[in-house]
C-alpha positions in Angstrom: 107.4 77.4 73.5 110.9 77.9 72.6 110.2 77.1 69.0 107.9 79.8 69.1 109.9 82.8 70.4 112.8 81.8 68.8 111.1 81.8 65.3 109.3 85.0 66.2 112.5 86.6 67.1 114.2 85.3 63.9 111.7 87.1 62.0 112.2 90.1 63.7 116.1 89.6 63.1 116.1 90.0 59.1 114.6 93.8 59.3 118.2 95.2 59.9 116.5 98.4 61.5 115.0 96.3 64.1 117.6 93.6 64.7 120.1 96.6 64.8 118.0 97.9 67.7 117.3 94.7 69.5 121.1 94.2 69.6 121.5 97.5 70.9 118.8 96.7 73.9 120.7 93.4 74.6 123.8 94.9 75.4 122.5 97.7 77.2 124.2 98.6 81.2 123.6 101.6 82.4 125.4 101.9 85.7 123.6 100.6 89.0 122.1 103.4 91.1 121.8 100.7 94.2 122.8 102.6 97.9 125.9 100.0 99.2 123.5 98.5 102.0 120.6 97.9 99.8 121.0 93.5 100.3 121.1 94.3 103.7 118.4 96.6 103.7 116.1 94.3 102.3 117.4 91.3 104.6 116.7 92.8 107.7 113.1 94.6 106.0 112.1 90.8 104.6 112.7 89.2 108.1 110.8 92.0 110.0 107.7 91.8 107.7 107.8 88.0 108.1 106.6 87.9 111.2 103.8 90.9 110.9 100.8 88.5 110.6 98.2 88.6 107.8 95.3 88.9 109.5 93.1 87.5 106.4 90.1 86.6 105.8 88.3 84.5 102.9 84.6 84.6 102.4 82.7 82.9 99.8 81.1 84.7 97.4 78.6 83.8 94.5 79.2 84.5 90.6 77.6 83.5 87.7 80.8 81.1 86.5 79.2 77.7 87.0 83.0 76.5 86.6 84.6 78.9 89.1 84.5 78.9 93.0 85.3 82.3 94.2 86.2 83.7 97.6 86.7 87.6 98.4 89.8 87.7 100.6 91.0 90.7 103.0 94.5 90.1 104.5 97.7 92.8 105.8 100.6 93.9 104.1 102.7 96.7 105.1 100.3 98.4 107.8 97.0 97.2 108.7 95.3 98.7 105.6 92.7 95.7 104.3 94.2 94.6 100.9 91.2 93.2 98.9 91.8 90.4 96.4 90.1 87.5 94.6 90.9 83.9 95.6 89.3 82.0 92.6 89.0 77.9 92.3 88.6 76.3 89.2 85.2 73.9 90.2 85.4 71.4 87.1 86.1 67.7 88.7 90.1 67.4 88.5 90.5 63.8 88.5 92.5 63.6 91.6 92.4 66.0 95.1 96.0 67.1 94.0 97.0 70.6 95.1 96.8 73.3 92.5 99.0 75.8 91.1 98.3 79.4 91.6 99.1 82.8 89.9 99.0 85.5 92.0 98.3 88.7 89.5 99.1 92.5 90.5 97.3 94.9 87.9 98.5 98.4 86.1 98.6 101.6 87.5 95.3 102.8 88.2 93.7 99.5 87.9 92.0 97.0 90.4 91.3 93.3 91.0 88.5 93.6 88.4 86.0 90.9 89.0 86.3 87.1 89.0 85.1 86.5 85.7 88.1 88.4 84.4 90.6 85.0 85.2 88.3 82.5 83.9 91.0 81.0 81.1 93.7 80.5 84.1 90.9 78.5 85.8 90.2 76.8 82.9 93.9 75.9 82.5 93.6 74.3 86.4 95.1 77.0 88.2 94.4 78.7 91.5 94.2 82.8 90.8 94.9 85.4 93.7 94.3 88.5 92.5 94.6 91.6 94.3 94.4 95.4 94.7 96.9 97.8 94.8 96.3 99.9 97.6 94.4 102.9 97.2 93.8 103.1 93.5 90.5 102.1 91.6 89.6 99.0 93.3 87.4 98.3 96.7 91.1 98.6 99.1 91.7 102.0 100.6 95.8 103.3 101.9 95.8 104.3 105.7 99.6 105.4 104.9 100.2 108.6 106.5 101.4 111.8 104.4 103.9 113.4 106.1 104.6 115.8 103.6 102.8 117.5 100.4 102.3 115.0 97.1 101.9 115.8 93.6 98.9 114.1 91.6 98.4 110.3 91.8 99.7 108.3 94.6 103.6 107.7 93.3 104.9 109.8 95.9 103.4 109.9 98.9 106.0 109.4 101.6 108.6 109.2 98.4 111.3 111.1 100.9 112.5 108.5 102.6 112.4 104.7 102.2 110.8 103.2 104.8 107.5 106.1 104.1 107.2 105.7 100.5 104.4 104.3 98.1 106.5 101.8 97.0 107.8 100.2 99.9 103.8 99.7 101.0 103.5 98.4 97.9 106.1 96.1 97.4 105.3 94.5 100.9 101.9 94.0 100.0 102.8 92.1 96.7 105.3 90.0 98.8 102.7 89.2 101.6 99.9 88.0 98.7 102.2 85.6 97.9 102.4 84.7 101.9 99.1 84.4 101.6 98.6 82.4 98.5 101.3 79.4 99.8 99.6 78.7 102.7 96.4 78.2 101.2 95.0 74.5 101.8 94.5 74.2 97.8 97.3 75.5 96.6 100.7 73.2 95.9 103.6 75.9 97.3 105.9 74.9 95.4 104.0 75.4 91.9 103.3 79.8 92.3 103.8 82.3 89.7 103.7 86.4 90.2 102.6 87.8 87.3 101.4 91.3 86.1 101.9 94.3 83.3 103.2 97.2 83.7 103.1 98.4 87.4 102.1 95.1 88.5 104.8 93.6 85.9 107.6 95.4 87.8 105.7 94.1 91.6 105.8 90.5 90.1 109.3 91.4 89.0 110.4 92.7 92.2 108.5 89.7 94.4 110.5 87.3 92.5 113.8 89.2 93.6 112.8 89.1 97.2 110.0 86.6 97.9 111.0 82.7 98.2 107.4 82.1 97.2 107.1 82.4 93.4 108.6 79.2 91.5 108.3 81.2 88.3 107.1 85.5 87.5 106.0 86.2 83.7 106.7 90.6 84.0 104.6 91.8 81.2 105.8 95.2 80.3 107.1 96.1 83.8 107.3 99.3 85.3 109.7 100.0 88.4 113.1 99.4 86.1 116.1 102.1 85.7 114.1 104.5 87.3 116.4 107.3 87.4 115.8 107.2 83.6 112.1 106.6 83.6 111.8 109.7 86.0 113.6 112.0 83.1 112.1 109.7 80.1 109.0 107.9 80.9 105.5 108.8 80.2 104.4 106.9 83.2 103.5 107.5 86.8 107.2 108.3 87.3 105.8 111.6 85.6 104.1 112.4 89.0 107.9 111.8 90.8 109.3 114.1 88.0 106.1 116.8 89.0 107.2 116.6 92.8 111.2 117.4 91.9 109.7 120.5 89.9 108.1 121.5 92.7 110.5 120.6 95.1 114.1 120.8 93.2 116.3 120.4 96.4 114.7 117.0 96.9 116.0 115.1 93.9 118.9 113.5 95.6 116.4 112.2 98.3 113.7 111.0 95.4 116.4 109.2 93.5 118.0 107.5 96.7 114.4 106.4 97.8 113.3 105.2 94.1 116.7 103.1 94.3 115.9 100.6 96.9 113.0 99.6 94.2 114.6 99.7 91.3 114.5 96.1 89.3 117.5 96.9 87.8 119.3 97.5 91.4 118.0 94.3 92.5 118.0 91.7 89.7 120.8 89.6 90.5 118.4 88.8 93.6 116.2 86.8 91.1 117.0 83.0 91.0 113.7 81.7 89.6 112.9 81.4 85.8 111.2 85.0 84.7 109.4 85.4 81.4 109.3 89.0 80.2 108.0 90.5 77.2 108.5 94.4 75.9 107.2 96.8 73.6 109.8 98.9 71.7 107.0 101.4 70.8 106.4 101.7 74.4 106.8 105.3 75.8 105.5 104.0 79.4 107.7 101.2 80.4 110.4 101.9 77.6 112.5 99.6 76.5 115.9 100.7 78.1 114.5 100.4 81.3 113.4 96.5 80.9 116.5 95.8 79.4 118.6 97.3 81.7 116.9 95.3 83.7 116.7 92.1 82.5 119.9 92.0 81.2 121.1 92.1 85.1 119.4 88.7 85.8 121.6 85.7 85.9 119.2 82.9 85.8 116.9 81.2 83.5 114.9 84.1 82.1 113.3 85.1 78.4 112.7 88.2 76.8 110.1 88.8 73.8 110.2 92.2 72.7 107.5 93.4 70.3 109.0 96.1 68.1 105.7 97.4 67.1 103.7 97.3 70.5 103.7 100.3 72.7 101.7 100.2 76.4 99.9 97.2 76.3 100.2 93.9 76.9 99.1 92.2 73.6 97.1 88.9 73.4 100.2 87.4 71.8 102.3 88.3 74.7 99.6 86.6 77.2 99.5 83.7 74.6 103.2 82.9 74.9 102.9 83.7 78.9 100.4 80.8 79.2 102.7 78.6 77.1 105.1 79.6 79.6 103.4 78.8 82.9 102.1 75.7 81.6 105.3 74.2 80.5 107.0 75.2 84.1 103.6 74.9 86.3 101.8 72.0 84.8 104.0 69.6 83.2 
């Protein structure tokens, strides 16, 4: 594994354009946007969610993967909106009844669960899979948020006024409370749990492994929710919809920026403790660059950076290759 991204990286080194800019992203530190109680905040907000029960369900459901054993799961996150996930067994005899590692995936903006043949080669690698929905976009869960005030298109900002109302925040809960979920399943060894996504669902795996004492490990592909106060001027992404509201509303930027701040990844990365794998695209006009560096470069711990110099928006099959190399060396050794 090391050999690998060390060697790749070399390579990427001797073009002077792109080591020039690689050095560049590594020393990049744009000043914090975090509000002074933001620990705080999310201490008391962690402790209060804690006890707001799951309310889950798991119900067995039949697919044509001979391999696979595959249960559709409802549970609660931030409200008492049904989140819908995938809780998928690998069936092949395992040659013990030890407890499995599982890695709980959050998908892109726009996305969905998918279906359970989509996580076949992490069963096939003997891990647990907990997939879920984000609420409200293009899968089977709906959002029973309410809209206190008007949104622009997409679902970014609704409630993006204040903290405690906004997309994010429901969002974010919901990640953390997957992985609530996921630990106290009777197959699943707690101590062996990776969050893992790309793009929006890289910056929720980001963000769970700042605040959730669940995940032993998070692999970020790509992740959105970084330096946001640059993404909203910069980014091609759904921060486009948070720029769209400040046009139409342009006394409300203080209030969007304060709100987007207690999300940030780059506010809160000196909350992450766990080893964190994260690649990046340096084509990328969507997650840029600068804004999973400023980022990453805030994390104190174990971590690893890839970047891709010619990769925009996507998250490559070399970056999952190296991500699997990752999560085995750390989940199955």
């Amino acid at each position: 594994m090391e050999r690998a991204i060390d060697t790749l990286e070399g390579k990427y080194r001797m073009n002077h354009a792109v080591g020039r800019r690689i050095e560049e992203l590594e020393r990049l530190a744009p000043p914090l946007t975090a509000q002074p109680d933001l620990d705080a905040y999310w201490d008391g907000e962690l402790k209060r969610y804690a006890a707001k029960p799951l309310n889950a369900t798991r119900t067995l459901v039949e697919t044509p993967m001979a391999f696979m054993e595959a249960y559709d799961v409802a549970y609660e996150g931030f409200d008492e909106t049904p989140i819908r996930g995938w809780y998928l067994l690998p069936k092949f005899p395992r040659g013990d009844d030890r407890k499995l590692p599982c890695v709980v995936l959050y998908h892109g903006y726009g996305g969905s669960r998918g279906y359970p043949e989509d996580y076949a080669s992490y069963l096939l690698m003997g891990l647990a899979v907990f997939a879920i929905d984000v609420r409200g976009q293009a899968g089977e869960t709906g959002n029973l948020m309410p809209q206190p005030y008007g949104m622009t298109r997409g679902w970014l900002t609704q409630g993006i006024l204040d903290r405690d109302t906004c997309y994010y925040k429901a969002i974010t809960i919901d990640a953390l409370k997957a992985l609530d979920w996921a630990a106290e399943q009777p197959e699943v060894d707690r101590s062996r749990i990776c969050a893992m996504g790309g793009s929006q669902g890289g910056g929720l795996a980001m963000i769970a492994a700042a605040l959730s004492d669940k995940p032993a490990i998070a692999v970020p592909h790509i992740p959105n929710m970084c330096h946001m106060d640059f993404g909203i001027l910069n980014s091609t992404s759904s921060l486009t919809e948070a720029a769209s509201f400040v046009e139409r509303f342009p006394g409300h930027l203080e209030a969007v920026l304060h709100t987007l701040s207690y999300f940030d990844n780059m506010n809160l990365a000196h909350r992450i403790r766990i080893p964190v794998f994260v690649t990046v695209g340096l084509k990328d006009p969507v997650t840029m660059p600068e804004t999973i560096y400023a980022a990453y470069n805030r994390i104190e711990g174990d971590k690893r950076i890839v970047p891709f110099p010619f990769t925009g928006h996507a998250v490559t099959g070399e970056m999952q290759r190296q991500a699997m190399d990752f999560i085995a060396s750390r989940l199955l050794q």
